[in-house]
C-alpha positions in Angstrom: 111.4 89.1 105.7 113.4 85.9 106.7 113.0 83.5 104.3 114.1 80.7 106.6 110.5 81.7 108.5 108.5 81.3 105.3 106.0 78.5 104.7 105.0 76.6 101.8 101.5 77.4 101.0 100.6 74.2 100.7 101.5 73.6 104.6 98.5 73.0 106.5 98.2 75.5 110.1 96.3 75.6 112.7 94.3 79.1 112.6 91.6 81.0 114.9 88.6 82.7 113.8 87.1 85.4 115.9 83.0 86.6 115.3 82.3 88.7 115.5 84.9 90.9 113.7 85.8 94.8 115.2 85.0 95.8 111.3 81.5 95.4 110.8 82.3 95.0 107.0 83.7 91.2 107.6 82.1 88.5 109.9 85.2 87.4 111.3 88.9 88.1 112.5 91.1 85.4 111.7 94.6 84.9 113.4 97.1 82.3 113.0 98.5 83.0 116.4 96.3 82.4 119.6 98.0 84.6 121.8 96.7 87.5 118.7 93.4 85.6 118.6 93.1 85.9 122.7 93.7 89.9 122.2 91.7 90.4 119.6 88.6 88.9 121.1 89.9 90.7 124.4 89.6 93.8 122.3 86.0 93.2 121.0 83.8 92.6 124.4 85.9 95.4 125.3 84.1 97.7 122.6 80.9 96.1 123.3 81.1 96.7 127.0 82.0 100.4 126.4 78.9 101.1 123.6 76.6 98.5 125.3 73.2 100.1 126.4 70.7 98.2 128.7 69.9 94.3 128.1 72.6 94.4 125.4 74.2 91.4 124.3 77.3 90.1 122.6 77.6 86.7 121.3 81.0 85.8 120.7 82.5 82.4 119.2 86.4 81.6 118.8 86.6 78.8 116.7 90.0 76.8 116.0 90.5 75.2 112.0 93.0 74.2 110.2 93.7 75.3 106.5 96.8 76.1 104.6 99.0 78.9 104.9 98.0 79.9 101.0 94.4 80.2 102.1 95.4 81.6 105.2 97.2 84.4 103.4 94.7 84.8 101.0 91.8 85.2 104.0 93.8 87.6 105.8 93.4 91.2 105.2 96.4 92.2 106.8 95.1 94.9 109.1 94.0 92.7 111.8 
């Protein structure tokens, strides 16, 4: 890891959560990149357009927050 790259946790970021989450087990995906964010959600109607059965629907939100990169790291699961 580059150390030059790391952040205080204290530094506020701007982060994207994702609902619904691929994992059932969590409610949300939550990405501190937008490009990832983008995929992700790419990723899940993807799913839901493969499994969907008739009159099927997918309510998806992509919501942009701020909080700081220790709560970030401590929300993140890693396996995103």
């Amino acid at each position: 890891m580059n150390v030059e790259n790391v952040l205080p946790s204290d530094v506020e970021i701007d982060v994207w959560e994702v609902h619904p989450h691929l994992n059932t087990d969590y409610d949300y995906a939550i990405f501190d990149d937008h490009s990832r964010a983008i995929e992700y959600a790419r990723d899940v109607v993807s799913k839901f357009i493969d499994d969907c059965g008739r009159n099927d629907e997918l309510e998806m939100k992509i919501k942009q927050i701020v909080m700081t990169r220790g709560d970030f790291d401590e929300a993140c699961c890693g396996d995103d």
